[in-house]
LUMKOLLUM-104596 format. One record per residue (C-alpha): residue in one letter; x negated, y, z; residue number from 1. Coordinates in steps of 0.02 Angstrom, whole numbers, plus 32768, in hexadecimal, padded with zeros to 4 digits. Example, Ala and Ser with C-alpha at 12.3 -4.5 7.8 and 13.67 -1.06 7.14 Angstrom:
<nodes>
['A', [7D99, 7F1F, 8186], 1]
['S', [7D54, 7FCB, 8165], 2]
</nodes>
This chain:
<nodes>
['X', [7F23, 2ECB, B2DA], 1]
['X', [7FD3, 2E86, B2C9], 2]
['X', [7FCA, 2DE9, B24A], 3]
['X', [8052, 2D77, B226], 4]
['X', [7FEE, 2CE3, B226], 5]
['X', [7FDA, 2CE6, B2CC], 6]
['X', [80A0, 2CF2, B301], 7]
['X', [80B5, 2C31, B329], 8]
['X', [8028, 2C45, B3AA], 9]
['X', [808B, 2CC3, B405], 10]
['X', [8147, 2CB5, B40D], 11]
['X', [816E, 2C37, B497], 12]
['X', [822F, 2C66, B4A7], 13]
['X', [828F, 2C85, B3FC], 14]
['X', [8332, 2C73, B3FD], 15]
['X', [83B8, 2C5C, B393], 16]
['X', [8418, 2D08, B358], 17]
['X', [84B1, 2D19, B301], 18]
['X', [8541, 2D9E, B2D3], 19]
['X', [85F8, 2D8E, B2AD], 20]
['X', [85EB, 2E43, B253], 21]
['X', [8628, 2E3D, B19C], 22]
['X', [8592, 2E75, B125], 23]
['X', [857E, 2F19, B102], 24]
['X', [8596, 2F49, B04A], 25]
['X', [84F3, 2F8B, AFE7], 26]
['X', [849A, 3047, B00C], 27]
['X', [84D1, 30C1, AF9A], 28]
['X', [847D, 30DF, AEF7], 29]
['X', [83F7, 30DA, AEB4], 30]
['X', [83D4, 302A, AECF], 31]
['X', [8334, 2FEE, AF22], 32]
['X', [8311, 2F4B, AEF6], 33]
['X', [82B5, 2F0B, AE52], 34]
['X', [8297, 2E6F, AE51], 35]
['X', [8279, 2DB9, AEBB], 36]
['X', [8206, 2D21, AEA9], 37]
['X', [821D, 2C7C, AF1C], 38]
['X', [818B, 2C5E, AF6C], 39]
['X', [81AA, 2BD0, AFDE], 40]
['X', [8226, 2B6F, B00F], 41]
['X', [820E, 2B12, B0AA], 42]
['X', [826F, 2A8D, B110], 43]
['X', [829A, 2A7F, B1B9], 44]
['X', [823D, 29D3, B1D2], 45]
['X', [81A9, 2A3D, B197], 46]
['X', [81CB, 2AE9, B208], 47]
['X', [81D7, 2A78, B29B], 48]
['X', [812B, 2A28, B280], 49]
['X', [80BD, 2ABC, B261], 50]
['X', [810A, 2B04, B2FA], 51]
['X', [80FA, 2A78, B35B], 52]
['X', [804E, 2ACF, B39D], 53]
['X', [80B9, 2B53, B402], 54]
['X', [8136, 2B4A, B49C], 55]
['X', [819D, 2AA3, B48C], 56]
['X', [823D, 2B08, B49C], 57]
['X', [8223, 2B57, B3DD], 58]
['X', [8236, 2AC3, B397], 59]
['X', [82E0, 2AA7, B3E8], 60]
['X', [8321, 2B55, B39E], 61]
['X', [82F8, 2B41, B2FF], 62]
['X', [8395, 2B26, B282], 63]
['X', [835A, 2B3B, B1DA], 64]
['X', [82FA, 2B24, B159], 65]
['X', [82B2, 2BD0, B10F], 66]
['X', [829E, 2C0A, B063], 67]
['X', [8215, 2C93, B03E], 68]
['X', [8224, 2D2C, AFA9], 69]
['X', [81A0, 2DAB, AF77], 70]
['X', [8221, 2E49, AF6B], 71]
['X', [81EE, 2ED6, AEFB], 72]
['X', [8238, 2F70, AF0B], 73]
['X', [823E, 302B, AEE6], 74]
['X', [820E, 30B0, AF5F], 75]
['X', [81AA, 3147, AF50], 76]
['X', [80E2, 318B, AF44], 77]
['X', [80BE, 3231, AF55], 78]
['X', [8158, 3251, AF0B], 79]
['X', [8179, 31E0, AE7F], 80]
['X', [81D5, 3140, AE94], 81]
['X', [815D, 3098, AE7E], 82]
['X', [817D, 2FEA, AE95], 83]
['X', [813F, 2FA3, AF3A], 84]
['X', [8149, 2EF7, AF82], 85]
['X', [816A, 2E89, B02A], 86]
['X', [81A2, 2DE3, B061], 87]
['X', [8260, 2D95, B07D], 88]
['X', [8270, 2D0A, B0D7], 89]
['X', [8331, 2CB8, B0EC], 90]
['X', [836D, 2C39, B158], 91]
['X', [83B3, 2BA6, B0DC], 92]
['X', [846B, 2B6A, B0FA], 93]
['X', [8495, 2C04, B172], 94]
['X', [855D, 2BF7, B187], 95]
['X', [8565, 2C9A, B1C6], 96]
['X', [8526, 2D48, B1C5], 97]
['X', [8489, 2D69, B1F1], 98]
['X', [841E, 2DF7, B255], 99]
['X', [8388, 2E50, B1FA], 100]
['X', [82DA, 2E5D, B248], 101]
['X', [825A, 2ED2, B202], 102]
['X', [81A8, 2EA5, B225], 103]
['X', [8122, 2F25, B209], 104]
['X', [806C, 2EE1, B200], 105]
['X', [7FDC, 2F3E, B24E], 106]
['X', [7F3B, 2F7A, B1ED], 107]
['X', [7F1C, 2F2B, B160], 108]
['X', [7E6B, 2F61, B104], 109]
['X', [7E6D, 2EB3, B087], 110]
['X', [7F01, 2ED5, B00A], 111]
['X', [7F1D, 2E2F, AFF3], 112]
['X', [7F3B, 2E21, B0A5], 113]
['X', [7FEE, 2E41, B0A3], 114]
['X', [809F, 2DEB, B0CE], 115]
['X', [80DF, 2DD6, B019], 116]
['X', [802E, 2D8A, AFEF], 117]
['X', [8017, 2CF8, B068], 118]
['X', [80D9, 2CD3, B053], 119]
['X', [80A4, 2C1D, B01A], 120]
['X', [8044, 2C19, B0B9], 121]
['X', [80A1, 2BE8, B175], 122]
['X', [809F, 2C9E, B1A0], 123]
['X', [810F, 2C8A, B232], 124]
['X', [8197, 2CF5, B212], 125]
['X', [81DF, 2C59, B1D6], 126]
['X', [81FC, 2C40, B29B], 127]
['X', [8284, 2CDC, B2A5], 128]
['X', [82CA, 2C9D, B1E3], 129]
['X', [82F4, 2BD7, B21B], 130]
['X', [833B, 2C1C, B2C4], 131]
['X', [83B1, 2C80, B25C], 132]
['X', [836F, 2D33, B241], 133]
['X', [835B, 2D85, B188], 134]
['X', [82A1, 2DA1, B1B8], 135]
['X', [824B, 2E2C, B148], 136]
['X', [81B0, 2E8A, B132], 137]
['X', [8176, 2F13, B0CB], 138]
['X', [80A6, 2F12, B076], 139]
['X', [80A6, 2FBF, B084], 140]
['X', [8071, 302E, AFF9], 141]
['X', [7FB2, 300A, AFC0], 142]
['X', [7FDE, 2F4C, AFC6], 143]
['X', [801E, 2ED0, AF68], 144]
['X', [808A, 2F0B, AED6], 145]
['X', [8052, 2FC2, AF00], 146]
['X', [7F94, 2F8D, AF0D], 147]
['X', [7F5D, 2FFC, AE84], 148]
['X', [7F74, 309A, AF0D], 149]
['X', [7F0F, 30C1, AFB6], 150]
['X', [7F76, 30AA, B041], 151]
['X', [7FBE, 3133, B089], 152]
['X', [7F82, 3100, B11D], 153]
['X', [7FDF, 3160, B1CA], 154]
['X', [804F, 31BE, B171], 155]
['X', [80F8, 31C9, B1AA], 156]
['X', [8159, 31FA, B10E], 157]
['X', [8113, 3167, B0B2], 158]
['X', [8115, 30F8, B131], 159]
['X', [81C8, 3119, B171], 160]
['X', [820C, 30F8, B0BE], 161]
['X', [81B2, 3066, B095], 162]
['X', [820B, 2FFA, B11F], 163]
['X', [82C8, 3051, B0F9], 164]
['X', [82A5, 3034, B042], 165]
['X', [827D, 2F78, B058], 166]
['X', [830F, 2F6D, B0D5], 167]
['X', [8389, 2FBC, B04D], 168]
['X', [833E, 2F4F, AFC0], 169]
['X', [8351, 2EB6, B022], 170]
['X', [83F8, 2EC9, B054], 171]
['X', [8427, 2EDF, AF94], 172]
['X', [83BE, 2E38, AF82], 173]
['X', [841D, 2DE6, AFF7], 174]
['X', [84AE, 2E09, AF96], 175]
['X', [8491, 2DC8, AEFB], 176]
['X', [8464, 2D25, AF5C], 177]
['X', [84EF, 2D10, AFAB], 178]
['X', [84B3, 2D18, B063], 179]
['X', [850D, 2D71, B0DF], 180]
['X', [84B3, 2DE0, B15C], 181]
['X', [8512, 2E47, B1E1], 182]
['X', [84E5, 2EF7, B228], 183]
['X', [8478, 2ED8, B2A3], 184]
['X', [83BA, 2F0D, B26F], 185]
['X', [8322, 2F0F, B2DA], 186]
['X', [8276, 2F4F, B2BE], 187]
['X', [81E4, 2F2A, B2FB], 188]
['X', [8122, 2F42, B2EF], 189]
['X', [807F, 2F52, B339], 190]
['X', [7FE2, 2FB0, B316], 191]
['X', [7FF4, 3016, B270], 192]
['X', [808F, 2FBD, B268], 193]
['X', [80CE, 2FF9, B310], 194]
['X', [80C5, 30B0, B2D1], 195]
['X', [8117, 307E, B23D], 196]
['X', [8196, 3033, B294], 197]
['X', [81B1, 30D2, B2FA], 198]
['X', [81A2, 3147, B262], 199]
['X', [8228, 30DB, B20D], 200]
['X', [82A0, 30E3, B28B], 201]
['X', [8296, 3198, B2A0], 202]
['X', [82B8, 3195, B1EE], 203]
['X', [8359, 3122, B1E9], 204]
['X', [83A4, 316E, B286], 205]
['X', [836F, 3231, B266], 206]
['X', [83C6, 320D, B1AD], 207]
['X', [8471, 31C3, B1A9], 208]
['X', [8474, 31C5, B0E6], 209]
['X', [8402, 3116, B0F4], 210]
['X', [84A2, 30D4, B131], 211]
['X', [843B, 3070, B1AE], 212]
['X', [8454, 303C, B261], 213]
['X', [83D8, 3008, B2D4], 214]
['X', [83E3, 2F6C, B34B], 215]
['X', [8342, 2F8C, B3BA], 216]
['X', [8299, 2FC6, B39D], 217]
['X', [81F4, 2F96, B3E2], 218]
['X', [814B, 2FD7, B3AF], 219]
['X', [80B0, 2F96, B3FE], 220]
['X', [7FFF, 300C, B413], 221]
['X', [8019, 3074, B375], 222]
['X', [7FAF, 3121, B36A], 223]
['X', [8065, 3189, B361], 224]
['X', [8019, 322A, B3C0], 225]
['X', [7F98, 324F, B331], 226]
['X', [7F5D, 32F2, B378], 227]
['X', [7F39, 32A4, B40F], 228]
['X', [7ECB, 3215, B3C3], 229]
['X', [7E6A, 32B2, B363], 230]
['X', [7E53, 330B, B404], 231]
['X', [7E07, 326D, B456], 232]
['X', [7D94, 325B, B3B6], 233]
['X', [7D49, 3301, B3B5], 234]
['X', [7D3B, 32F8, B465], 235]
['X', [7CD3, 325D, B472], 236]
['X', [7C3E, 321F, B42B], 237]
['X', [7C74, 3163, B416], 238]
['X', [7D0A, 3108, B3D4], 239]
['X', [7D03, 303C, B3B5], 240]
['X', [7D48, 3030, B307], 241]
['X', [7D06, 30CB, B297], 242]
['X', [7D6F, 305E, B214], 243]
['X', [7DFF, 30A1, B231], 244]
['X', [7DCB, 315B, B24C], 245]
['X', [7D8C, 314E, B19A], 246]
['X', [7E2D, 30F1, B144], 247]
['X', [7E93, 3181, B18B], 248]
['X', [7E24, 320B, B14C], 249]
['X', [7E13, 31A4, B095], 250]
['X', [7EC2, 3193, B0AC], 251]
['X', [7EF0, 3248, B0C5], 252]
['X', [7E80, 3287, B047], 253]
['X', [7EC6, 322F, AFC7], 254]
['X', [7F93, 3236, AFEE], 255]
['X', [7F75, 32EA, B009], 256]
['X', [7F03, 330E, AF5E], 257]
['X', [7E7B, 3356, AFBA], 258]
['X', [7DEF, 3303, AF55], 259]
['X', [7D68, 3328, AFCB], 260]
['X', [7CCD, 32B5, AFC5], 261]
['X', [7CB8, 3237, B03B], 262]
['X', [7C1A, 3297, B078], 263]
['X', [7C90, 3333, B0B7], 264]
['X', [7CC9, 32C5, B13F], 265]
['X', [7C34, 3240, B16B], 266]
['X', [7B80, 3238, B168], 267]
['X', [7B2C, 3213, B0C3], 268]
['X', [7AFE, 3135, B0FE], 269]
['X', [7BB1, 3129, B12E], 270]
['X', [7C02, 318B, B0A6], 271]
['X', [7BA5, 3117, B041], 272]
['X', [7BE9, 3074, B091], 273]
['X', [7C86, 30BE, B094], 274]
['X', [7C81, 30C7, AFC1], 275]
['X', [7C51, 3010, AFB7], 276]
['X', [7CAE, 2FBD, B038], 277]
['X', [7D5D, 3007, B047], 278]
['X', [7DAE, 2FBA, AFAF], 279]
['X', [7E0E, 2F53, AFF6], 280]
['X', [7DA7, 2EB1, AFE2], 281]
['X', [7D53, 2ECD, B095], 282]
['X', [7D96, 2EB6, B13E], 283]
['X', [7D83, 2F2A, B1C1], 284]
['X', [7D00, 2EEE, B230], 285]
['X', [7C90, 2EE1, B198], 286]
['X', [7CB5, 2F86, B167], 287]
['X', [7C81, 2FAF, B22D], 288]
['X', [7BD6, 2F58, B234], 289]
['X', [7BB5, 2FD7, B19D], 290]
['X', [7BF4, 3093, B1EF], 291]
['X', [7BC9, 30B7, B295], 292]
['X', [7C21, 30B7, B33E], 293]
['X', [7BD6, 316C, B37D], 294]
['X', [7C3B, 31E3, B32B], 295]
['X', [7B8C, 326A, B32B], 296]
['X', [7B56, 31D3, B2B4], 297]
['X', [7BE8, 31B8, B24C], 298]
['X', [7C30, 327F, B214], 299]
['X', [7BF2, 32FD, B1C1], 300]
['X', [7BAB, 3370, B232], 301]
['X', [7C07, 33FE, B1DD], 302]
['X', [7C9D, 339B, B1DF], 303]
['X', [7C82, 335B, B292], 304]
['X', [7C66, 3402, B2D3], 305]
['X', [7CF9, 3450, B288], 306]
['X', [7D73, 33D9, B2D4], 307]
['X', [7D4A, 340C, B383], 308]
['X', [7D6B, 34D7, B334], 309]
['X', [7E22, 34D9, B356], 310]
['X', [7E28, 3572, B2B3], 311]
['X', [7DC7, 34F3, B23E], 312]
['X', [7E05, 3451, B1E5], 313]
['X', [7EA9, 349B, B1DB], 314]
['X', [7ECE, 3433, B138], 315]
['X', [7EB9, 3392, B1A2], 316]
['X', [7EFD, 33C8, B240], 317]
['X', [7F9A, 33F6, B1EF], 318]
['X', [7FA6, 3344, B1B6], 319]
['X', [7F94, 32F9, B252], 320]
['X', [8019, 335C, B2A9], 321]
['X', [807F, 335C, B210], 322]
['X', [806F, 3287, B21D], 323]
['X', [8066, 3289, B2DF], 324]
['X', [8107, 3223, B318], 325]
['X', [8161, 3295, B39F], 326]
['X', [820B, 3241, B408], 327]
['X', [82C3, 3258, B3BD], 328]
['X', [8368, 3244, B40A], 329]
['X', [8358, 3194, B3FA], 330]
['X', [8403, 312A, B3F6], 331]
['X', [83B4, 3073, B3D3], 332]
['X', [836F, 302E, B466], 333]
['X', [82A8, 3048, B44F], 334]
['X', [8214, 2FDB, B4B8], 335]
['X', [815B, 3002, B4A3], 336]
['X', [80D5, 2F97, B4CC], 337]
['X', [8024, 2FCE, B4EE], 338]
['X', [7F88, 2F89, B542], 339]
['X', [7F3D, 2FE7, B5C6], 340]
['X', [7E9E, 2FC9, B598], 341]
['X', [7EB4, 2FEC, B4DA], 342]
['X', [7DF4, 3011, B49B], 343]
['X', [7E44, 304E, B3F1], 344]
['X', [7EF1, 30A3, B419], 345]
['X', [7EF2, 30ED, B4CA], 346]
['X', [7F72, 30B4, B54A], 347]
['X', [7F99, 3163, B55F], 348]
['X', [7FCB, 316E, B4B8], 349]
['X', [8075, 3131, B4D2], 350]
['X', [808A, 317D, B575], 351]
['X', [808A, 3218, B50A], 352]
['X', [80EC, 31D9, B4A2], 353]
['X', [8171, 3196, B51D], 354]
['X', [8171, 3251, B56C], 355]
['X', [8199, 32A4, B4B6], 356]
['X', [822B, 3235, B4A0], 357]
['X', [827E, 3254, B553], 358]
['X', [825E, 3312, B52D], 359]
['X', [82B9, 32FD, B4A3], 360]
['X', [8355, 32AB, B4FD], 361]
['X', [832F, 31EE, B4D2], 362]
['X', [8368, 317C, B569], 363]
['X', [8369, 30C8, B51E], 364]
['X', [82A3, 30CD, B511], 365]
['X', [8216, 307F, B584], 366]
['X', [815A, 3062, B58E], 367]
['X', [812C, 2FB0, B5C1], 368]
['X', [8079, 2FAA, B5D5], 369]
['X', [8010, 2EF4, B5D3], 370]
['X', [7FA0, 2F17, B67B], 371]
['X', [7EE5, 2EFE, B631], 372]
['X', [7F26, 2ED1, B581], 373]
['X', [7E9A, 2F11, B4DA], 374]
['X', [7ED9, 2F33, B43B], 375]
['X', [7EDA, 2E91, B3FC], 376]
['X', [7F04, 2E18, B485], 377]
['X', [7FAD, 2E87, B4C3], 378]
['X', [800A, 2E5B, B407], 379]
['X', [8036, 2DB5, B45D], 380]
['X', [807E, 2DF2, B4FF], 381]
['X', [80E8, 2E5E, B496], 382]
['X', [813A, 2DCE, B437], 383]
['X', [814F, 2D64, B4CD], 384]
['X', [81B4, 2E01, B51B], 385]
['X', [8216, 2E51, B47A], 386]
['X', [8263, 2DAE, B43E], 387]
['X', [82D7, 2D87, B4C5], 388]
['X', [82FA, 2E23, B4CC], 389]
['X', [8329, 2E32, B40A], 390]
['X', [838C, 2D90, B41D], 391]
['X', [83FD, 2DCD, B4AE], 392]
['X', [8426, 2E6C, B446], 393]
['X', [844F, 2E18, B3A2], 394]
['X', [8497, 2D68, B3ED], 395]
['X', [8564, 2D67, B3E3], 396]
['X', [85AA, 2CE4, B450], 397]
</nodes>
C-alpha cells in the first residue's frame, strides 16, 4: 500500500521545480474550499535532518522550510455536496510561482490513517514542498472530515472528483494566502491511489469546464480493468488479500443502496468478521488473518456461483464495468508502473489497460514494468523513476 510515511525512504533524486507562468485566477463558481488549519510549520534546519537518512543529494535540494494545512472542502456523495478533507503543504519564502503535485495514497482500511491526519507527523511530502512544489493530497471520502461515510471504495465518479475538488479548493486557498502557484499540475498515485489518479485525470481532461490542465500523470499497480480482476476472481479459487475483495463489495453495496446483508456475498464466519472488524479501527492484515484466502471459503456459495453465470449478478457486474477505467485520448503525458509479479493486482492488468488507451488514440502513454517487483516493494522503484521525470517537465531554466 502506498503510505506517505515511507516517501523519505524512497526518493533518492528530487529536484528542484519551478515555473515562470503567472497564477491562474480561481475555478469558476461555486467555490470549493471551506476552511484551513496550520498544522505544522517546519524549518529547513529541521527538513534537512529527518531526511538526512536518504540519498545525500536531497539534502542539497532542499530550499525551504514547509508549512502544513488540513484543507476542508466541499465535493459531492451520492449526490449531495459534503465537506471532505486533505493535506497542503507550502514551501515557506517561495519567490516565485510554484508547480502543484497531487498525491493519491493507496488503501487505507484505518480512517485515521490518512494525509490530513498525520500532517504533524514527517510525512515526506514535505520533501517535494521544501524543494519548491505546492505538494497536495486528498483523504478521500470515508476519511478524515468525511469519516462519518463508508468509503466509496473503487468508484470512479467519486474518486475522480475528490482529487479535482481538492485541487480547485486549494488553488482558492492559495489565494487567499498569498502564494503564487503556476499552471503546471501533476498527479500521481499508487495502489488505490493509482486508479484514482487515472480516474481523475480522465475526469479533468475528458471535462474542460474543471478548467484544469495536466502536467504528467503516473499511476502505479492500480486495479483500473475491474472486469478483468472479477473474471480472475471467479475463475480462481485463491486470492492473497480477501480484504480487499470484501471492502469493494461493502463498498458497493452501500454507495449504490443495495442494503444486502453481508451474508449475500460471504460465508456466515467471515460475514461475521467482516461486521466487527471493518470499522475502520483495523488494518488490513488483521482483517485478513480473520476471512479466508480460498475464495470457496470466503463467498456465499450462492453468491460465488452466480458470479461465474455471466446472466446473474447483473446488479454488481454493472458496477464493475460501469467503474472499470478504460483509455482516453490522453493529451498529458501518462507513465504506469506495475510489478510483474504483483500477488494482488496482476501485471497484466495494466497491459490491458495500456492497450485500451492506444485503442482509443492515446500516444503519450507507456507501461514500465519493475522485473520481479510485488505489490508492495515496486512503490519505491516508482518514485525513484517518476521524480526526475516530474522535475524535467515542470523545471523552467
Amino acid at each position: 500500500m502506498f503510505s506517505f510515511k515511507i516517501i523519505p525512504l524512497l526518493i533518492s533524486n528530487i529536484l528542484i521545480a519551478g515555473g515562470a507562468a503567472l497564477a491562474r485566477p480561481l475555478s469558476a463558481p461555486p467555490p470549493r474550499f471551506v476552511s484551513s488549519n496550520q498544522v505544522s510549520d517546519i524549518g529547513l534546519e529541521r527538513i534537512k535532518a529527518l531526511s538526512g537518512h536518504v540519498d545525500g543529494r536531497v539534502a542539497r535540494l532542499l530550499r525551504y522550510g514547509v508549512r502544513s494545512y488540513h484543507i476542508v472542502y466541499k465535493t459531492t456523495y451520492k449526490g449531495k455536496e459534503i465537506e471532505a478533507s486533505g493535506l497542503a503543504l507550502v514551501p515557506v519564502g517561495l519567490k516565485r510561482e510554484a508547480p502543484i503535485i497531487c498525491l493519491q495514497h493507496g488503501t487505507s482500511f484505518v480512517k485515521n490513517d490518512v494525509p490530513s491526519l498525520n500532517g504533524g507527523d514527517f510525512t515526506g511530502m514535505e520533501l517535494f514542498a521544501s524543494a519548491g512544489y505546492i505538494a497536495i493530497a486528498p483523504d478521500f471520502i470515508g476519511y478524515g472530515k468525511s469519516s462519518g461515510v463508508f468509503h466509496p471504495y473503487y468508484d470512479k465518479g467519486h474518486s475522480a472528483m475528490t482529487v479535482v475538488d481538492m485541487i480547485k479548493s486549494v488553488k482558492e486557498f492559495l489565494v487567499t494566502e498569498n502564494v503564487a502557484y503556476n499552471d503546471k499540475l501533476f498527479l500521481a498515485g499508487y495502489s488505490e491511489g493509482g486508479y484514482v489518479t487515472l480516474a481523475a485525470a480522465e475526469e479533468i481532461e475528458t471535462n474542460p469546464s474543471h478548467g484544469l490542465a495536466l502536467t504528467a500523470v503516473v499511476a502505479g499497480a492500480g486495479g483500473y480493468d475491474l472486469t478483468g480482476m472479477l473474471k480472475g476472481v471467479s475463475s480462481n479459487s485463491y486470492y492473497s488479500y480477501p480484504a480487499y475483495l470484501a471492502f469493494v463489495l461493502m463498498s458497493y453495496n452501500t454507495t449504490y443502496d443495495w442494503n444486502k446483508s453481508l451474508t449475500y456475498f460471504f460465508k456466515p464466519s467471515c460475514a461475521d468478521a467482516l461486521s466487527k472488524y471493518m470499522d475502520g479501527k483495523h488494518d488490513g492484515w488483521f482483517i485478513n488473518q480473520r476471512l479466508s484466502t480460498n475464495v470457496n471459503s470466503l463467498f456465499n456459495e450462492t453468491f460465488y456461483d452466480n458470479l461465474q453465470d455471466r446472466d446473474k449478478e447483473e446488479q454488481l457486474k454493472r458496477a464493475i464495468l460501469k467503474n472499470t477505467i478504460r483509455g482516453w485520448k490522453a493529451t498529458a503525458p501518462i507513465r504506469l508502473y506495475h510489478g510483474t509479479r504483483d500477488e494482488i493486482i496482476p501485471y497484466e492488468n495494466s497491459e490491458v489497460t495500456l492497450k485500451s488507451f492506444r485503442a482509443a488514440g492515446a500516444e503519450n502513454i507507456s507501461l514500465k514494468p519493475i522485473p520481479g517487483g510485488s505489490h508492495s516493494s515496486s512503490f519505491g522503484p516508482m518514485m525513484q523513476a517518476f521524480i526526475p521525470w516530474f522535475h524535467e517537465l515542470a523545471a523552467v531554466e
